[in-house]
C-alpha positions in Angstrom: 164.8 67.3 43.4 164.9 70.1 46.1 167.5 69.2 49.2 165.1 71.7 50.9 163.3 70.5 53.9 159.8 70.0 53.6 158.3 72.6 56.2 157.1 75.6 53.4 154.5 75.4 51.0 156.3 77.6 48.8 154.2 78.4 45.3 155.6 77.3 42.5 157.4 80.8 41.5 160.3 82.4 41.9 162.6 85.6 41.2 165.3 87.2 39.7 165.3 90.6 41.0 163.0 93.3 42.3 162.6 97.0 41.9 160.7 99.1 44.5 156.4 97.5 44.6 158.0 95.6 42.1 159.4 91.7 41.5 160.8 90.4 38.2 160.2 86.6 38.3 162.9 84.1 36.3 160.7 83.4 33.6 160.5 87.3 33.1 156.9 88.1 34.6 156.6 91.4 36.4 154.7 91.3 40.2 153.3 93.9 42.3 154.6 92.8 45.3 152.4 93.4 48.3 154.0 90.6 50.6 157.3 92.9 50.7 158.6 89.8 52.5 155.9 89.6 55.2 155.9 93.3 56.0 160.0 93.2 56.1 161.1 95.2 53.4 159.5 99.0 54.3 161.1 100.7 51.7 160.6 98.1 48.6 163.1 96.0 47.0 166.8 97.2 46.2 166.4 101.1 47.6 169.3 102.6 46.7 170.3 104.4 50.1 170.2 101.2 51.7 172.1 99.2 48.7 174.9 102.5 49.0 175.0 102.0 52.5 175.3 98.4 52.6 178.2 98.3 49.9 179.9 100.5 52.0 180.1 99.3 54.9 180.5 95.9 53.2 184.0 97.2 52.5 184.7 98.2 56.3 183.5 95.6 58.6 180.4 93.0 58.9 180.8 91.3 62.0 183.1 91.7 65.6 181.0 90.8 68.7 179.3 92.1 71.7 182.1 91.3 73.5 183.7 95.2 72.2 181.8 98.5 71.8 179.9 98.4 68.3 179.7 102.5 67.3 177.2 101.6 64.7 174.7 100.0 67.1 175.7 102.6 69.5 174.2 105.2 66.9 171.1 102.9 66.2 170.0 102.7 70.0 170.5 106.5 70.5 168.1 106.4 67.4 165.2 104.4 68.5 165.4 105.7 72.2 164.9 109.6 71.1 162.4 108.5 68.9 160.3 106.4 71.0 159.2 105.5 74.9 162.4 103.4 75.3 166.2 104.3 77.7 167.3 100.9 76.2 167.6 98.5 73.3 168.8 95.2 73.1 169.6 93.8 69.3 168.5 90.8 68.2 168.4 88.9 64.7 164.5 88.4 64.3 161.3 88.9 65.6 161.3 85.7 67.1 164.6 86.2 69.0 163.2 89.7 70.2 159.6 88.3 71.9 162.1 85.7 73.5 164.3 88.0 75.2 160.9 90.6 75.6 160.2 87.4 78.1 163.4 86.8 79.5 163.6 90.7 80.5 160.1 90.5 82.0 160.7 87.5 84.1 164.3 88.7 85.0 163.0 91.8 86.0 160.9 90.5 89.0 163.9 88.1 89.4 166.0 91.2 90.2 163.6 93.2 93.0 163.2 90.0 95.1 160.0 88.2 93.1 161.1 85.3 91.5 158.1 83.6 91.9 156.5 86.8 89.7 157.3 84.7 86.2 154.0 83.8 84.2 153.2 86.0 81.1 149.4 86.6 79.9 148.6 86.6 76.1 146.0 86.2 73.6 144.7 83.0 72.7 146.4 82.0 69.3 147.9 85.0 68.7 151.7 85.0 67.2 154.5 86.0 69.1 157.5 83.8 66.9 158.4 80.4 66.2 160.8 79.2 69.3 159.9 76.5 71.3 158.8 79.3 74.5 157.1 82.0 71.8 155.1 79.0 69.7 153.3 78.2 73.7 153.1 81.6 73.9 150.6 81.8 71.2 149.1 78.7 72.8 147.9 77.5 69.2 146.9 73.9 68.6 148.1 74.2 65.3 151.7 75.8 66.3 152.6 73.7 69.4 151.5 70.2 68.4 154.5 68.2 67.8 156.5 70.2 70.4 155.6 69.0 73.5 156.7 68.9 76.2 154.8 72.1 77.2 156.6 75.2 78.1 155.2 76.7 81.2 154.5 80.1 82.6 152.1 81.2 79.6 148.2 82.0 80.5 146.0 83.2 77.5 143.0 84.9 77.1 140.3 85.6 74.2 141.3 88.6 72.2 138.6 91.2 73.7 137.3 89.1 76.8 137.9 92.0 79.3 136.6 90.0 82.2 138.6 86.4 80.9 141.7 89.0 80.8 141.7 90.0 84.5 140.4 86.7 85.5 143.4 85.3 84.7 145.9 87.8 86.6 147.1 86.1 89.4 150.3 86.8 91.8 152.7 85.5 89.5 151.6 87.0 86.8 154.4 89.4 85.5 153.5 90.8 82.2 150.8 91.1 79.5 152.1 90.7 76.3 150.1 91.5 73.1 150.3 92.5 69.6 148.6 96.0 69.1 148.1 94.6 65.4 147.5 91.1 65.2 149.2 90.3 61.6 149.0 86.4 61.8 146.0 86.1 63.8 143.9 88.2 60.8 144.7 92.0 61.1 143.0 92.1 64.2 143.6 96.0 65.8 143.2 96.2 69.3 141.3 100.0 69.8 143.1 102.8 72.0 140.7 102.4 74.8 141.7 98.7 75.0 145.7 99.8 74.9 144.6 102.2 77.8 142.6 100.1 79.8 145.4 97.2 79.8 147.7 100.3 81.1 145.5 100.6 84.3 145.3 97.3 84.6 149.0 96.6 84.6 150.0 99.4 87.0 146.8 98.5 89.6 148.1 94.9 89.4 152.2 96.0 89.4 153.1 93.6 86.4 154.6 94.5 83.4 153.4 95.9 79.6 154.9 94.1 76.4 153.3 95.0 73.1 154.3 93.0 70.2 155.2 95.4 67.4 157.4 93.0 64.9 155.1 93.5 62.2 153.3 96.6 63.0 156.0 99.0 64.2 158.0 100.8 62.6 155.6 102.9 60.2 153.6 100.1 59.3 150.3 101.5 61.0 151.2 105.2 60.0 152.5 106.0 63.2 156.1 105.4 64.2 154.2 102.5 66.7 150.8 101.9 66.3 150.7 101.9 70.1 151.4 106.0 69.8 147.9 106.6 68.9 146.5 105.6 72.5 149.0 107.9 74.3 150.3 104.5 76.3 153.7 103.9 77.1 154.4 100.1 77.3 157.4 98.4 79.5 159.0 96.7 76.7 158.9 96.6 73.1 160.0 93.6 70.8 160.5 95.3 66.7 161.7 93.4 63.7 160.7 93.3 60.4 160.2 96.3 59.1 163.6 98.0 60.9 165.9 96.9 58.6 164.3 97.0 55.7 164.9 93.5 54.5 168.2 93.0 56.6 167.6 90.7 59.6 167.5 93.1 62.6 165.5 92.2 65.5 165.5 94.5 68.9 164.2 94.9 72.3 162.9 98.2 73.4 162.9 98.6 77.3 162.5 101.6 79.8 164.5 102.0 82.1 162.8 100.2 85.3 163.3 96.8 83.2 166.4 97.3 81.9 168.3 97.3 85.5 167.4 93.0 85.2 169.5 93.0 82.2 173.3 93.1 83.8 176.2 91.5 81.9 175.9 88.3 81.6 171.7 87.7 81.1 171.6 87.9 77.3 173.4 87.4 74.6 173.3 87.5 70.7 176.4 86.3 68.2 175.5 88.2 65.5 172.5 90.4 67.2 173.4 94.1 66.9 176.3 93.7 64.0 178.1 96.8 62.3 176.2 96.1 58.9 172.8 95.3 60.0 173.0 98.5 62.8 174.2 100.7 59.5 170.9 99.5 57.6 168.9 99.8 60.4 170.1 103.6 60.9 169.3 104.2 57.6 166.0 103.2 57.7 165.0 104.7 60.9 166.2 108.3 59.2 163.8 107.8 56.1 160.8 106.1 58.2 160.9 108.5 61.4 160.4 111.4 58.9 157.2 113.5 59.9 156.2 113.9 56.5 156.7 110.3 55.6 154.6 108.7 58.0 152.2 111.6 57.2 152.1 110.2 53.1 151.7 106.4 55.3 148.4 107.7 56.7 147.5 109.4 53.3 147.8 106.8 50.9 146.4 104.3 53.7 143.4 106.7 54.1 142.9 106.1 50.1 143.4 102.4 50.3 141.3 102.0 52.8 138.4 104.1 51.6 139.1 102.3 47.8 139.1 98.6 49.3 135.6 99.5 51.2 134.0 100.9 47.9 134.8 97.1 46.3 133.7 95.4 49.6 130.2 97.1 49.1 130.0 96.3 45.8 130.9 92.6 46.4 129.7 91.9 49.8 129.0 88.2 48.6 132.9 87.8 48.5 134.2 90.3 51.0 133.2 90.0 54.4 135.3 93.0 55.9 137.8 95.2 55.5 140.2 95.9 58.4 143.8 97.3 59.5 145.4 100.6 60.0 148.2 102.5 57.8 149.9 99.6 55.2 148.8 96.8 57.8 145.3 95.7 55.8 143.5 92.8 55.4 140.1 91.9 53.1 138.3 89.5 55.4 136.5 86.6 52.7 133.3 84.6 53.4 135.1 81.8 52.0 138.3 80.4 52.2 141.2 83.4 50.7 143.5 80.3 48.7 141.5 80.9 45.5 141.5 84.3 46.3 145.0 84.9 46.7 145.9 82.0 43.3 143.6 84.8 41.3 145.6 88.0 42.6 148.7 86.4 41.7 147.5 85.0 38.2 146.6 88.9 37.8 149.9 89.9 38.6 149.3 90.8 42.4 150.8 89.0 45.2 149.6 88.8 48.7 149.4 86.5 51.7 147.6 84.8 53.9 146.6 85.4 57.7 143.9 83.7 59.7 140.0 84.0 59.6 139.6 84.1 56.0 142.5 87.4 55.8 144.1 88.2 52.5 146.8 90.1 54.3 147.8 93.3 52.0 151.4 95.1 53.0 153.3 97.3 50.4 156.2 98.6 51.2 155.5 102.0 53.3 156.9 104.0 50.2 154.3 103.2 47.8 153.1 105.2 45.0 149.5 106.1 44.4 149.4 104.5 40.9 150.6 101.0 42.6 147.5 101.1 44.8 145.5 102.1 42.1 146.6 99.3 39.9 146.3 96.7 43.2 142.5 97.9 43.2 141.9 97.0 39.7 143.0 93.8 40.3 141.5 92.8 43.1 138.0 94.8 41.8 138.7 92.3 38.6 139.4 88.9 40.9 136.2 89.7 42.9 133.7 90.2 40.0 135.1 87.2 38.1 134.4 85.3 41.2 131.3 86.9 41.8 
């Protein structure tokens, strides 16, 4: 009998200990592993500069508070601001915790210049922004909010790529327009450059604010550093997870500088956000991810993924519908429901997960090696011709 509550459908599997693409299940079967924790563990399982650098820090120190300086998360913030649009971070725990306070610095914001009134935030119609009471409205998704009522107000939505719903919808109090530039959840969806551009007019014509989701597709996930970075646009504030900490919980708040004079002492708060461990993982990751030449090998090996999992869709266009993503952020879009799909990938060996519209959602870790890929493609060539 499990003492677990009943709110996963977990499969009926489980492991001992994994190696890179790789997991070793207790009964001694070995996975590729293209869940990588939903897009949390960038650099594969166990990589040994992060399990050096965790040990040693282990030894010095793992938690203080905000309430003193943290050096380590001093280091981390200098990190992501040179790197990226951003003056100032704010550490969080998850991705969750980071759309939350994306809202609270949005809201606080127009609070602070003398527009309280200036409070509502615009999104896309069942897209995911977390699980928190305000972030599961956010998403304004039958599915997530029922149950949870009373509803949480200030949140408008709009169909993802109704332009003229979009600006429809922008009233006075509107204060910011928060999106994911990759919709994992919602089915891989990419919103184009044009559309990242466009929403920048639109949001400095109007004087409300930009927040673009990027827990699950920053941090080298798309092949850029952001996926945002392609369009040339500079959003307001960023919320990252995920993929930062390479399977440590770090969650974070990227904000220029305009926003961040809401945020004085006092507003927010974290216990453990922005610790000396998870800021020394998070440090190390950001120096192996924010490499030129890695992110460069991202786009490479996506470029032969990509081009690979199109070959099988037009051979089995009766069973793939689509293919779709950008860098390690892919999904094959089914004409049928993807749980069979998915059981058959993991009875080959090959482990995936869900997202909606029929997705099989498909994220190795960023460091991936050719021959991985090539052996995922075997696979999922095999699972599509025996279902054929």
């Amino acid at each position: 009998m499990s003492y677990l509550a009943k709110n996963y459908n977990r499969k009926k599997i489980s492991f001992k200990y994994g190696k890179g693409s790789f997991l070793y299940s207790t009964n001694g079967k070995k996975y590729l592993d293209f869940v990588q924790g939903i897009a949390v563990n960038s650099l594969g399982h166990a990589h040994p500069k992060l399990v050096n650098v965790i040990n040693k820090q282990s030894k010095k120190l793992w938690h203080i508070s905000n309430a003193f300086q943290i050096p380590e998360g001093e280091m981390l913030a200098k990190k992501l601001a040179k790197k990226t649009f951003a003056d100032y971070v704010m550490f969080q725990n998850s991705g969750a915790e980071a759309t939350e306070a994306a809202i609270k610095v949005a809201r606080r914001y127009f609070y602070s210049i003398g527009k309280p009134k200036k409070n509502r935030i615009l999104c896309v119609k069942n897209s995911f922004h977390g699980r928190t009471i305000a972030a599961i409205y956010a998403s304004g998704s039958k599915k997530m909010t029922e149950g949870f009522g009373p509803k949480v107000s200030g949140f408008d939505h709009f169909e993802f790529g109704n332009h003229k719903s979009l600006k429809k919808k922008i009233t006075k109090n509107t204060a910011a327009i928060m999106v994911e530039t990759i919709m994992g959840e919602g089915g891989i969806k990419v919103i184009p450059d044009w559309c990242l551009r466009e929403l920048r007019k639109i949001c400095n014509k109007k004087n409300i604010l930009l927040i673009l989701d990027e827990v699950q597709c920053g941090i080298g996930r798309s092949g850029d550093f952001f996926a945002f970075e392609k369009s040339k646009v500079k959003p307001d504030i960023v919320p990252i997870a995920k993929g930062i900490g390479g399977g440590f919980p770090i969650g974070a708040v990227l904000m220029n500088k305009k926003v961040a004079s809401g945020m004085t002492a006092g507003t927010h708060g974290s216990t453990f956000g922005g610790n000396p461990l998870a800021m020394i993982v998070g440090s190390s990751v950001m120096d192996i991810i924010s490499n030129k030449k890695f992110l460069k090998n991202v786009k490479s090996i996506s470029k032969f993924f990509l081009f690979n999992l199109n070959k099988i869709k037009n051979e089995y266009p009766n069973i793939i519908k689509e293919i779709r993503g950008r860098g390690l952020l892919i999904g094959i879009q089914l004409k049928t429901d993807q749980t069979k799909f998915i059981k058959k990938l993991m009875d080959n060996k090959l482990l995936t997960i869900r997202a909606a519209e029929n997705v099989v959602r498909i994220l190795p870790p960023l460091n991936v090696k050719k021959n991985e890929i090539n052996q995922s493609l075997k696979i999922i060539k095999k699972v599509c011709s025996e279902l054929n």
